[in-house]
VOFI-227186 format. One line per field, with one value per residue (C-alpha): residue number from 0; residue in three letters; y negated, x negated, z negated. Coordinates in nm, 3 decimals. Each point is the difference from the previous one (the first is absolute). Layout:
N
num = NUM,...
residuo = Ala,...
c2 = Y,...
c1 = X,...
c3 = Z,...
! end
This chain:
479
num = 0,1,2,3,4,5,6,7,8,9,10,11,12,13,14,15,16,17,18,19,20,21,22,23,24,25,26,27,28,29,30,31,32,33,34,35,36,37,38,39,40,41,42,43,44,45,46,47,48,49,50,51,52,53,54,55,56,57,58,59,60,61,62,63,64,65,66,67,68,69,70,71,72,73,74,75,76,77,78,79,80,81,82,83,84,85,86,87,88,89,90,91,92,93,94,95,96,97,98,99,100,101,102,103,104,105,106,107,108,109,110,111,112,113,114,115,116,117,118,119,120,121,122,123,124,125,126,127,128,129,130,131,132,133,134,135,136,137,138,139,140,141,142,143,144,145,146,147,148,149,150,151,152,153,154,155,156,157,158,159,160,161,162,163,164,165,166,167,168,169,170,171,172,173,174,175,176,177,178,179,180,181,182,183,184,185,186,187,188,189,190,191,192,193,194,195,196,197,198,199,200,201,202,203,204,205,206,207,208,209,210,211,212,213,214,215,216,217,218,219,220,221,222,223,224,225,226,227,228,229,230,231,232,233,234,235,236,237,238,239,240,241,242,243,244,245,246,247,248,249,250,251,252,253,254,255,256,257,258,259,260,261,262,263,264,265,266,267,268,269,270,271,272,273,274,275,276,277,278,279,280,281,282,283,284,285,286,287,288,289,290,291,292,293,294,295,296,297,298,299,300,301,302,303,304,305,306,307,308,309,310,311,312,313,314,315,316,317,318,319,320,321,322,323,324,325,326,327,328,329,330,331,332,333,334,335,336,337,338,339,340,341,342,343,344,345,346,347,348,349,350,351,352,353,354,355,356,357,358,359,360,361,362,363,364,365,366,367,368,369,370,371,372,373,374,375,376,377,378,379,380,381,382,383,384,385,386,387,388,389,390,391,392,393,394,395,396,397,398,399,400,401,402,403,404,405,406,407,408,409,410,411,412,413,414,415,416,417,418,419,420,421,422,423,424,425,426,427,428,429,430,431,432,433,434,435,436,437,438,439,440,441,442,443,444,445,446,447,448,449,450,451,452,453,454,455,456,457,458,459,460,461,462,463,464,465,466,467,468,469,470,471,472,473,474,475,476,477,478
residuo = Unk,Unk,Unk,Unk,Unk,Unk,Unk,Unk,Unk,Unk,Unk,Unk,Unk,Unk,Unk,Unk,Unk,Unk,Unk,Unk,Unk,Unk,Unk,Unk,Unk,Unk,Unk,Unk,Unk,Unk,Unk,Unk,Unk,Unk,Unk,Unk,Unk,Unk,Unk,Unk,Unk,Unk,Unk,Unk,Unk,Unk,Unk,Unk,Unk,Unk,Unk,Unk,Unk,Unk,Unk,Unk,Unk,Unk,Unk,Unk,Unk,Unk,Unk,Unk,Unk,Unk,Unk,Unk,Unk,Unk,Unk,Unk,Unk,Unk,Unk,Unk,Unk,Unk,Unk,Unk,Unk,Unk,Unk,Unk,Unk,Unk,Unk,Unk,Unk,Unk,Unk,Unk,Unk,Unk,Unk,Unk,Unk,Unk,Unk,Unk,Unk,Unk,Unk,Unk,Unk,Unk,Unk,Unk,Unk,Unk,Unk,Unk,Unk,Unk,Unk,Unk,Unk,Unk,Unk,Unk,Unk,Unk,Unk,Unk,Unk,Unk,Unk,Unk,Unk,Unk,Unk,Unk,Unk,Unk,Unk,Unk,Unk,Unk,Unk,Unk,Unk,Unk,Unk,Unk,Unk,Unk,Unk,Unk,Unk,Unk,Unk,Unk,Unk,Unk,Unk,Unk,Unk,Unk,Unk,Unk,Unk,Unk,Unk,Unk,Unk,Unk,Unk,Unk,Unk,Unk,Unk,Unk,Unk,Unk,Unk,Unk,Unk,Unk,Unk,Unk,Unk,Unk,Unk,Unk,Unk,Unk,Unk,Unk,Unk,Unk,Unk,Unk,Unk,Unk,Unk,Unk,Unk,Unk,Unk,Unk,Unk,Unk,Unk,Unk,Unk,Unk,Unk,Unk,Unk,Unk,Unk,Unk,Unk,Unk,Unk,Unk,Unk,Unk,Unk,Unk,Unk,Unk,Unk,Unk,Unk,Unk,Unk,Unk,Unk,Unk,Unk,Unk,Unk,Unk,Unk,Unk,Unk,Unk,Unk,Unk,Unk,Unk,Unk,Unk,Unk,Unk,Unk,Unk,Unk,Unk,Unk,Unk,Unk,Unk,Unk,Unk,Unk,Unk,Unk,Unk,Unk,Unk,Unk,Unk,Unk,Unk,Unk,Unk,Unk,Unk,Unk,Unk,Unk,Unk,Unk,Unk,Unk,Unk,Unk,Unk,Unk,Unk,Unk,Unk,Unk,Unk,Unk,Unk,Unk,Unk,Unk,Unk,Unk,Unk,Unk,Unk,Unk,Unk,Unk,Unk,Unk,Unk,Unk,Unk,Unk,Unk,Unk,Unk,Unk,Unk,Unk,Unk,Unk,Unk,Unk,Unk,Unk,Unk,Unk,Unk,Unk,Unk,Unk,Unk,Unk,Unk,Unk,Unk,Unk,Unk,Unk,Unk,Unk,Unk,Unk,Unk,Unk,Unk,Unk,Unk,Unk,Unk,Unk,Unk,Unk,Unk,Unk,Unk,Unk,Unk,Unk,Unk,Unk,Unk,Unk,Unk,Unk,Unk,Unk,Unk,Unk,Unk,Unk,Unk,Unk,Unk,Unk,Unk,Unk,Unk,Unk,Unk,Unk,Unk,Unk,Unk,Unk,Unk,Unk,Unk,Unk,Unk,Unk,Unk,Unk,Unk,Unk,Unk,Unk,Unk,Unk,Unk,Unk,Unk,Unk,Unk,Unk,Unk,Unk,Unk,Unk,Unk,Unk,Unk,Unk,Unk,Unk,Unk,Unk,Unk,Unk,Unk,Unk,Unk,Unk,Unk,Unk,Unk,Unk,Unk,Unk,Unk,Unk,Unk,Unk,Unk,Unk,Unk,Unk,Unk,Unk,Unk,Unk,Unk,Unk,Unk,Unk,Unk,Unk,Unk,Unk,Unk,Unk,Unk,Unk,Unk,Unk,Unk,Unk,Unk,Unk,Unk,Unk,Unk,Unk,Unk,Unk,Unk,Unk,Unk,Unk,Unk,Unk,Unk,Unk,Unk,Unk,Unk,Unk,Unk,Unk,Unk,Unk,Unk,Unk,Unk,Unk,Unk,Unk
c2 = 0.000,-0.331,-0.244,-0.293,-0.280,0.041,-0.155,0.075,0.084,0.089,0.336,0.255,0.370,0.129,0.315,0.180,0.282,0.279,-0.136,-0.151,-0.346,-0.143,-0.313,-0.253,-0.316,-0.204,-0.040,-0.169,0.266,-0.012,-0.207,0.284,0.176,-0.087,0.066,0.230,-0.092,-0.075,0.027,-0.263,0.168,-0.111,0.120,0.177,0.120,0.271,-0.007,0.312,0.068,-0.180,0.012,-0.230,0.020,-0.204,0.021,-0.099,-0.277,0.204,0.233,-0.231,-0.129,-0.226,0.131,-0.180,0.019,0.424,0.083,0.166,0.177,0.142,0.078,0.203,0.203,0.077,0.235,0.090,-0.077,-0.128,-0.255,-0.104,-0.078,-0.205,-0.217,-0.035,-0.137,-0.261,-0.096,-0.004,-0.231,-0.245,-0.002,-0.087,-0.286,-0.179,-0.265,0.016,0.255,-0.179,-0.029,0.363,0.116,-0.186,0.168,0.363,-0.077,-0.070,0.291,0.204,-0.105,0.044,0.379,0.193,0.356,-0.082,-0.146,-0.077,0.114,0.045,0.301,-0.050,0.269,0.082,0.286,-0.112,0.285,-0.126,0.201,0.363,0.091,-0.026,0.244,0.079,-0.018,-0.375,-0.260,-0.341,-0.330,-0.066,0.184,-0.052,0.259,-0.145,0.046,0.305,0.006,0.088,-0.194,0.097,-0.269,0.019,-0.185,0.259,0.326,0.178,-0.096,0.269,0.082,-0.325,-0.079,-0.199,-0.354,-0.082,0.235,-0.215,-0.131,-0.118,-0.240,0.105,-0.242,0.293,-0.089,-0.095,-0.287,0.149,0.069,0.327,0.057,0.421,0.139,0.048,0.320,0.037,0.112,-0.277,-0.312,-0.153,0.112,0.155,0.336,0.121,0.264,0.339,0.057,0.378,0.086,0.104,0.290,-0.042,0.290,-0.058,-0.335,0.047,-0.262,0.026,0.067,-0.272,-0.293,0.110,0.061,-0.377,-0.142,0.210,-0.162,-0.382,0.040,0.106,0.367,0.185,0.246,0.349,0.077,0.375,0.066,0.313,-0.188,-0.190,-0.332,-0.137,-0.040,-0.277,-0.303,0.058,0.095,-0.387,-0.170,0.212,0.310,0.279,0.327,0.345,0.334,0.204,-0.001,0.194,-0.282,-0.244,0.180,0.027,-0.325,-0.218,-0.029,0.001,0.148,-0.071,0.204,-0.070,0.255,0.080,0.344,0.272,0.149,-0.221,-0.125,0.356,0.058,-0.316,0.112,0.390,0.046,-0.038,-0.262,-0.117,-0.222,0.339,0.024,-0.347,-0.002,0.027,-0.115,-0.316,-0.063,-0.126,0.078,-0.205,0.167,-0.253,0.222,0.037,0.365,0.252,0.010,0.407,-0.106,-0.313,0.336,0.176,-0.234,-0.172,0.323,0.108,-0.367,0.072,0.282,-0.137,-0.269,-0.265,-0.213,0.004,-0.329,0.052,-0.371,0.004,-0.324,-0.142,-0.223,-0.065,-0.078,-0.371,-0.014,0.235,-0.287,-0.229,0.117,0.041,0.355,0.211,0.268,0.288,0.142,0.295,0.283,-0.158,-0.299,-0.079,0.024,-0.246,-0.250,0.076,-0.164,-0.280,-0.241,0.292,-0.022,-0.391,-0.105,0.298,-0.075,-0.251,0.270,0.328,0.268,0.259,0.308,0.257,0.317,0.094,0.102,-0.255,-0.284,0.252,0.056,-0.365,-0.113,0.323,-0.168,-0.350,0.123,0.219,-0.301,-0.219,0.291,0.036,-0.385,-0.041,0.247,-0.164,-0.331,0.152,0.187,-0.319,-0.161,0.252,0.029,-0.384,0.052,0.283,-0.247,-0.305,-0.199,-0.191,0.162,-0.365,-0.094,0.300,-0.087,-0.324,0.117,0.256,-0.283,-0.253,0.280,0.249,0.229,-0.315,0.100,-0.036,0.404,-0.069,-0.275,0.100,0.325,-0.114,-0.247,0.252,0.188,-0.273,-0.126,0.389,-0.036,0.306,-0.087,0.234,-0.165,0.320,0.321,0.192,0.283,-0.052,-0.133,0.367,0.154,-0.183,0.080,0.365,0.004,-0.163,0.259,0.315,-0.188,-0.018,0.380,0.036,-0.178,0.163,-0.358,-0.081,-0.245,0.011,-0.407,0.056,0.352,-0.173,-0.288,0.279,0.147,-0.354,-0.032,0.311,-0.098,-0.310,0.208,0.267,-0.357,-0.068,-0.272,0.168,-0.236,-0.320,-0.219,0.168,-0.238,0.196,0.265,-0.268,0.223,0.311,-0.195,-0.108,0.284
c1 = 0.000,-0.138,-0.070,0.283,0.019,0.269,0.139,0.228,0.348,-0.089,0.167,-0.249,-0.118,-0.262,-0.161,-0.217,-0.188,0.166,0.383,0.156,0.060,0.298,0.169,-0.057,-0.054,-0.337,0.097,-0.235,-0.180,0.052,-0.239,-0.207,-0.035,-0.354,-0.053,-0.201,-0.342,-0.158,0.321,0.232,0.321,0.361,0.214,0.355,0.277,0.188,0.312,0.246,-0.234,-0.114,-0.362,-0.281,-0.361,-0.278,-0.056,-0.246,0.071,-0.103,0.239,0.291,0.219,0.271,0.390,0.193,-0.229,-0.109,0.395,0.099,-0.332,-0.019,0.376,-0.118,-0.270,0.206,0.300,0.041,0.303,-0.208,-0.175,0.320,0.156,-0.313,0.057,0.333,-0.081,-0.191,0.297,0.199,-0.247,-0.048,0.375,0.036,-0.322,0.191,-0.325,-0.061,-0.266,-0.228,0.269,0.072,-0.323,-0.063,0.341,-0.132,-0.332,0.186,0.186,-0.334,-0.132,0.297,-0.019,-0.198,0.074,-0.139,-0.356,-0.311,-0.338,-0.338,-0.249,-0.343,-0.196,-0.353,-0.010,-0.271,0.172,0.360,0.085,-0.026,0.302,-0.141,-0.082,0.321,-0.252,-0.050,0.187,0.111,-0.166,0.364,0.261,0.345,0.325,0.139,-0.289,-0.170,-0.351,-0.180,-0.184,0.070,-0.164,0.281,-0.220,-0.255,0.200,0.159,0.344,0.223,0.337,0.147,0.096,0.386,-0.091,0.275,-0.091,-0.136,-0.375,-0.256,-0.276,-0.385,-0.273,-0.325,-0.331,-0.055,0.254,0.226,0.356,0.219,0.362,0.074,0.306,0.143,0.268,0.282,0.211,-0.065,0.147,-0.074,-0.339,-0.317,-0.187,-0.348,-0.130,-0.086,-0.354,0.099,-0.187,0.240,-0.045,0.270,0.057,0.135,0.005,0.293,0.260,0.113,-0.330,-0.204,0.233,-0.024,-0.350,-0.070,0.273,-0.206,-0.340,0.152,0.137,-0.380,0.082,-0.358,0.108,-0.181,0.169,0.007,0.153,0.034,-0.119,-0.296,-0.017,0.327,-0.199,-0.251,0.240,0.032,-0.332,-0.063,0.251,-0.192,0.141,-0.243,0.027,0.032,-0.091,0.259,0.304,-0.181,-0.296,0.313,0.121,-0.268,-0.129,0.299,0.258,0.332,0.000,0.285,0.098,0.261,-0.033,0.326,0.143,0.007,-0.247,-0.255,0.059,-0.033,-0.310,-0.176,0.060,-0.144,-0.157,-0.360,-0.165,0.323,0.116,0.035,-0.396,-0.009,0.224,-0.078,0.139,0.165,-0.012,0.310,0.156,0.282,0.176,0.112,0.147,0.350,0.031,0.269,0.066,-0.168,-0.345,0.013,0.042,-0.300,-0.220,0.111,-0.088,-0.349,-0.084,0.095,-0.166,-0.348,0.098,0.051,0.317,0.279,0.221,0.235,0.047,0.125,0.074,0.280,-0.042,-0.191,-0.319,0.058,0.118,-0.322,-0.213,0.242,-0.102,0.388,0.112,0.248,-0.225,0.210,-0.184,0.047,-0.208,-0.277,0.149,-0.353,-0.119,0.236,-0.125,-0.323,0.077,0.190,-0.218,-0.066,0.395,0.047,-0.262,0.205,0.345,0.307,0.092,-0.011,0.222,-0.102,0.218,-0.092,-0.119,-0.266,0.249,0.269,-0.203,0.038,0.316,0.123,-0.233,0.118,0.332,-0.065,-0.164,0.275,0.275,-0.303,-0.042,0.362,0.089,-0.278,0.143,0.369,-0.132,-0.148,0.302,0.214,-0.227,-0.024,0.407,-0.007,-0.182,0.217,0.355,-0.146,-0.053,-0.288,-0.282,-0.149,0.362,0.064,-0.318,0.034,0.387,-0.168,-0.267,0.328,0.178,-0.013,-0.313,-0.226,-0.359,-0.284,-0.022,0.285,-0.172,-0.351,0.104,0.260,-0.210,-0.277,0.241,0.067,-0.342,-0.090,-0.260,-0.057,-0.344,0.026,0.131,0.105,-0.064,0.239,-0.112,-0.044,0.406,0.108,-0.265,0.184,0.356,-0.111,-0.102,0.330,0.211,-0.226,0.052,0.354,0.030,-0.187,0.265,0.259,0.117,0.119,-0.189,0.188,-0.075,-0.379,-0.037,0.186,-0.236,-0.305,0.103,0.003,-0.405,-0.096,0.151,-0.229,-0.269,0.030,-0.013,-0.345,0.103,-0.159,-0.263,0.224,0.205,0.340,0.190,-0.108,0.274,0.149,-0.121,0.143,0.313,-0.098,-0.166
c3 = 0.000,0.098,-0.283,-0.073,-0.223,-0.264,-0.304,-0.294,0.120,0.359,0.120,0.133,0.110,-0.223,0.079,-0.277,0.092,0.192,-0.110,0.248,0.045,-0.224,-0.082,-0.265,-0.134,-0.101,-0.350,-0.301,-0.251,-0.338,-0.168,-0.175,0.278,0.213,0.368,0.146,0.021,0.308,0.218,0.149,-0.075,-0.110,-0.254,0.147,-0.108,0.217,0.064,-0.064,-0.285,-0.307,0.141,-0.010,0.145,0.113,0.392,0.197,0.207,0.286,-0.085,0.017,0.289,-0.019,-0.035,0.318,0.274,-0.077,-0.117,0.327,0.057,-0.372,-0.019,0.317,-0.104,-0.351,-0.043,-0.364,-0.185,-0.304,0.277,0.101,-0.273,-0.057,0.275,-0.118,-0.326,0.218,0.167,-0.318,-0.110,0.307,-0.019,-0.350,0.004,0.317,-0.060,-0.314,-0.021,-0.231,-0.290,0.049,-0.011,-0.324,-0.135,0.137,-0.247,-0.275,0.030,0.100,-0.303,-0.255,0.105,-0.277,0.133,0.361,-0.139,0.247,-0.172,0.173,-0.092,0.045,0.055,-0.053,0.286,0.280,0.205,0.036,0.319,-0.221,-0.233,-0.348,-0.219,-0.255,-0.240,0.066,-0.221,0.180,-0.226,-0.047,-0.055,0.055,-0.005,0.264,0.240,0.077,0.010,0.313,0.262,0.379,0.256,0.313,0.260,-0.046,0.087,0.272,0.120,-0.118,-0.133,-0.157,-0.334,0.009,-0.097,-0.186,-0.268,-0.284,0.103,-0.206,0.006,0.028,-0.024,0.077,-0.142,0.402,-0.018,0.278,-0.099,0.041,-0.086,-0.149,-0.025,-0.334,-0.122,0.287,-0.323,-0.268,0.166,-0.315,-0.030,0.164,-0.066,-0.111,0.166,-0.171,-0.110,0.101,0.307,0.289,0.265,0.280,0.274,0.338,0.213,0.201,0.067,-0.377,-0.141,0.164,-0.121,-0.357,-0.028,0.182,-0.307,-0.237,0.091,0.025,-0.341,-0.138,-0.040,0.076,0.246,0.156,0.292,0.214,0.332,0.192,0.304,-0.167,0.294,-0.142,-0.355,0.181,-0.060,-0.356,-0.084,0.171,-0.254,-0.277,0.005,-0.103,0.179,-0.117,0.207,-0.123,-0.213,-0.266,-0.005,0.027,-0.291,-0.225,0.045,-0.096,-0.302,0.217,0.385,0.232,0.255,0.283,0.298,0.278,-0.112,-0.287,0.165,0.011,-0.330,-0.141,0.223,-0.119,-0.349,0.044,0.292,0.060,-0.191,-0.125,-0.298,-0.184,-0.062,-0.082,-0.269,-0.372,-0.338,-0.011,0.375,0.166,0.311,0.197,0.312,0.169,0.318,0.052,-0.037,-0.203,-0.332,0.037,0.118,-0.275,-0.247,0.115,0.024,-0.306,-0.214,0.185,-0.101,-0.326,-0.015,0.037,-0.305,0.258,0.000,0.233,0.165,0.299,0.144,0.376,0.133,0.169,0.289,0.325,0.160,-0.033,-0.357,-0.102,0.161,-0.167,-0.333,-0.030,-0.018,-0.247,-0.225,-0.157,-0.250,-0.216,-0.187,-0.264,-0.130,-0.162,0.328,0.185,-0.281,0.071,0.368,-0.074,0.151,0.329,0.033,-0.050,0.275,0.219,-0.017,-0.125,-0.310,-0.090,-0.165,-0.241,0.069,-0.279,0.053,0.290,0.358,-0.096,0.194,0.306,-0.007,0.009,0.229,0.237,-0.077,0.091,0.330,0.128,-0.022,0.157,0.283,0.012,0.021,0.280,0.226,-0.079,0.137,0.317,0.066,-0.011,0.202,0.260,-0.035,0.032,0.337,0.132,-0.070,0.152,-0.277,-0.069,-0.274,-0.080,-0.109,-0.201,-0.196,-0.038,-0.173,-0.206,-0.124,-0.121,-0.156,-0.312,0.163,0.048,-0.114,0.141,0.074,0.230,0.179,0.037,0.126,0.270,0.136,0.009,0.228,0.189,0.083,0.058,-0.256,-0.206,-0.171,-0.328,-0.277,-0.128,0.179,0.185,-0.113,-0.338,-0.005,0.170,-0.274,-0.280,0.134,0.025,-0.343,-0.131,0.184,-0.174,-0.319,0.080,0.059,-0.346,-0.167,0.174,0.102,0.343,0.263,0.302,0.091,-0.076,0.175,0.344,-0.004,-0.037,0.323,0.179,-0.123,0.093,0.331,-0.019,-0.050,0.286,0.176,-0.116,-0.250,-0.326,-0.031,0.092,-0.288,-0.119,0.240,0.314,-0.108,0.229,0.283,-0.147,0.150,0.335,0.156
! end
C-alpha cells in the first residue's frame, strides 16, 4: 500500500500482516500508551470490532477512493458487516465527524472490560512461538501471552478479525494484532504450557492446528503424507516422524483422520499412537467415526494408563480456518479441561457429552440431518429446473424465510456457480450417513429420510464426485 498522509478522524484501510485490509478510523491513543519506536504509524480503530492497532502508514489507504476495489477482493460476512458499520457511521456523522469521534473516545475510554495494554517483550526472536515456559513482563487475564510477528510468516489460513484483537508493541517496535478466545467474548485465553501433538492435516485438521499455533499453543504435527507438514513447520510447527514419536513427545495429541479405519489404524498399526502412549498421556480423536470404534480405542488407550477424549467437530473447512467450529466432547472430563485453551482457539463452544461414544453418536446425528438437508436442497433445485421456475429465485425465497442460514446459501450458490471446491467432502457426508443408518439398525430405530438421501450420494459418487464438496450431490440429480 502506498504511503498517505492522514489525520485523526480520517476513514481508512489498514492492512497488518497477512489480514486483510479492513476499515477504520485514525483515532487518538490513550495517553499512556507510547508509539512504536522507530515507525511512522497511526493508531486505528476497526470497525465491526472493538479493535485498535498501530499501522504503518504504508500500510494504510484511504476509505472512499479503495471502497469499491476492497469491497471487491472481500466476501466474508464479518467484512461486510464491517463496512456496514462504516456506513452506519458516515450516515449518522452527516458532517460532524470530529464531534463524533470525540464522543466515540469517551465512550472508548469509559469501557473497562474492553482495555488496550501493550506487552513488551524481551524475546530478540519474535517470529518463533515462545516457549510455554516463558512468562510475559506483564501480565494481564485478559490477554494471553504469546508473541507471533504476522509480517514475518507465510500467508495461510486466516484468523476472523472480528474476534477480539490485541495490541503488541515487540521488543522490535513493529506492531501485531493476535487473536484472542473465539468463546470468551468477554475475554481472551492463555495458551496451555502442555505440549500438543496433532495428527492429520486435512481440510479439518489443517485449520485447527494453524488456530492452535496463532493462539501460542506449541504444536508437533504428523501427517501420513509428510509435504503437507512444510507450512506449519514454517509458522513454528515442530514435526514428528510418527504418531508414536508424536505421542511420546507431547502431553495431549490430536488426531483427526477421514474414516474408522484410519483412525483405528493410526492408533495400532505400525508405529502408531499405541507405542507412544504411557501414563498420564492424553489422547483426543477428533474423527467423526461410530460410537463402536470410540469404544475400542477408548479402552486400548486406557489400557496403556493413557487418557481418553472423543471430541469430533462440527463444521466445515472454512469455519476450521475460522477458528469457529462446534467441539462435542465426551469420555475424560479431566481431559477436556486439560484442552480448554486447544478447544477455545478451535471453535465458538464446546459440549461435554459424558461418557466416551456419546460425542459419536451426536455428531453421527447432526451429520445425517446435514447430509439429508443437502440432498433436500439439490433436489428442489433440480425439481425447480425440471417445472420452469427459476433456482436463483427459489434461493433467494429460502434466504427471507424460516430456513435462512448461511448453510442454505453457501451451498446453493455453490451449485449455482458450479463450484464444488471441498468444503466438506462428499465422501465423508455419504460415510457419516452410512454410519447413522448402522447406528440406526443398532437401536432398532427407523431412518427411512437418512437411508434415501444415502442412496442419492452414493449416486454422486459412482459419478466421480467423492472428493468434491457435499453440494455436488447436485449431480446425483442431473445426470
Amino acid at each position: 500500500m502506498a504511503t498517505v498522509h492522514l489525520r485523526v478522524g480520517d476513514l481508512v484501510w489498514g492492512k497488518l500482516g497477512r489480514y486483510p485490509p479492513w476499515p477504520g478510523k485514525v483515532v487518538s491513543p490513550p495517553k499512556d500508551l507510547k508509539k512504536p519506536r522507530g515507525k511512522k504509524c497511526h493508531f486505528v480503530k476497526f470497525f465491526g470490532t472493538e479493535d485498535h492497532a498501530w499501522i504503518k502508514v504504508e500500510q494504510l489507504k484511504p476509505y472512499h477512493p479503495h471502497k469499491e476495489e476492497m469491497i471487491k477482493i472481500n466476501k466474508g460476512k464479518r467484512f461486510q458487516q464491517a463496512v456496514d458499520a462504516v456506513e452506519d457511521f458516515l450516515k449518522k456523522a452527516k458532517g460532524k465527524e470530529q464531534s463524533s469521534e470525540g464522543k466515540l473516545d469517551s465512550k472508548a475510554k469509559k469501557a473497562p472490560s474492553k482495555p488496550l495494554k501493550i506487552l513488551e517483550e524481551d524475546d530478540e526472536d519474535l517470529s518463533a512461538l515462545r516457549d510455554p515456559s516463558e512468562k510475559p513482563v506483564k501480565d494481564d487475564p485478559h490477554f494471553h501471552h504469546f508473541l507471533l510477528s504476522q509480517s514475518e510468516k507465510p500467508a495461510s489460513s486466516m484468523e476472523p478479525i472480528s474476534k477480539r484483537l490485541k495490541i503488541i508493541e515487540e521488543d522490535s517496535g513493529s506492531t501485531s494484532i493476535q487473536a484472542a478466545d473465539s468463546t470468551a467474548i468477554n475475554g481472551s485465553i492463555t495458551p496451555t504450557d502442555k505440549r500438543i501433538g496433532f495428527l492429520g492435516l486435512g481440510l479439518m485438521g489443517s485449520g485447527i492446528v494453524s488456530n492452535l499455533l496463532k493462539m501460542g499453543h506449541v504444536v508437533t504435527v504428523w501427517n501420513r503424507t509428510a509435504e503437507k507438514c512444510d507450512l506449519f513447520i514454517q509458522e513454528g510447527a515442530r514435526l514428528g516422524r510418527t504418531p508414536a514419536e508424536v505421542v511420546s513427545m507431547c502431553d495431549v495429541t490430536f488426531s483427526c483422520v477421514s474414516d474408522p479405519k484410519a483412525a483405528r489404524d493410526l492408533v495400532l498399526g505400525p508405529s502408531g499412537v499405541l507405542q507412544g502412549i504411557r501414563p498420564g498421556k492424553c489422547y483426543v480423536e477428533m474423527s467423526t467415526v461410530d460410537p463402536e470404534t470410540i469404544t475400542e480405542l477408548s479402552q486400548v488407550i486406557t489400557s496403556r494408563g493413557g487418557r481418553f477424549l472423543e471430541a469430533p467437530v462440527a463444521g466445515s473447512q472454512q469455519l476450521s480456518n475460522e477458528g469457529m467450529l462446534v467441539i462435542l466432547a465426551a469420555g475424560d472430563r479431566s481431559v477436556y479441561e486439560d484442552c480448554s485453551s486447544c478447544f477455545q482457539a478451535m471453535g465458538k463452544t464446546s459440549f461435554f457429552l459424558g461418557e466416551a461414544g456419546n460425542a459419536a453418536r451426536m455428531m453421527l446425528i447432526l451429520n445425517m440431518v446435514q447430509g439429508s438437508f443437502m440432498a433436500t436442497i439439490a433436489e428442489g433445485l433440480t425439481l425447480a429446473q425440471a417445472t420452469g421456475q427459476s433456482q436463483q429465485t427459489l434461493l433467494d425465497i429460502l434466504c427471507q424465510g424460516q430456513m435462512a442460514s448461511t448453510f442454505v446459501d453457501q451451498k446453493c450458490q455453490n451449485i449455482l456457480q458450479g463450484n464444488f471446491k471441498p468444503d466438506y467432502y462428499l465422501k465423508h457426508i455419504q460415510k457419516d450417513l452410512r454410519l447413522a443408518i448402522s447406528m440406526g439398525d443398532t437401536a432398532n430405530h427407523p431412518t427411512p429420510m437418512a437411508a434415501a438421501a444415502n442412496e442419492v450420494y452414493k449416486r454422486a459418487k459412482a459419478l466421480d464426485q467423492s472428493d468434491n464438496d457435499m453440494s455436488a450431490v447436485y449431480r446425483a440429480y442431473i445426470h
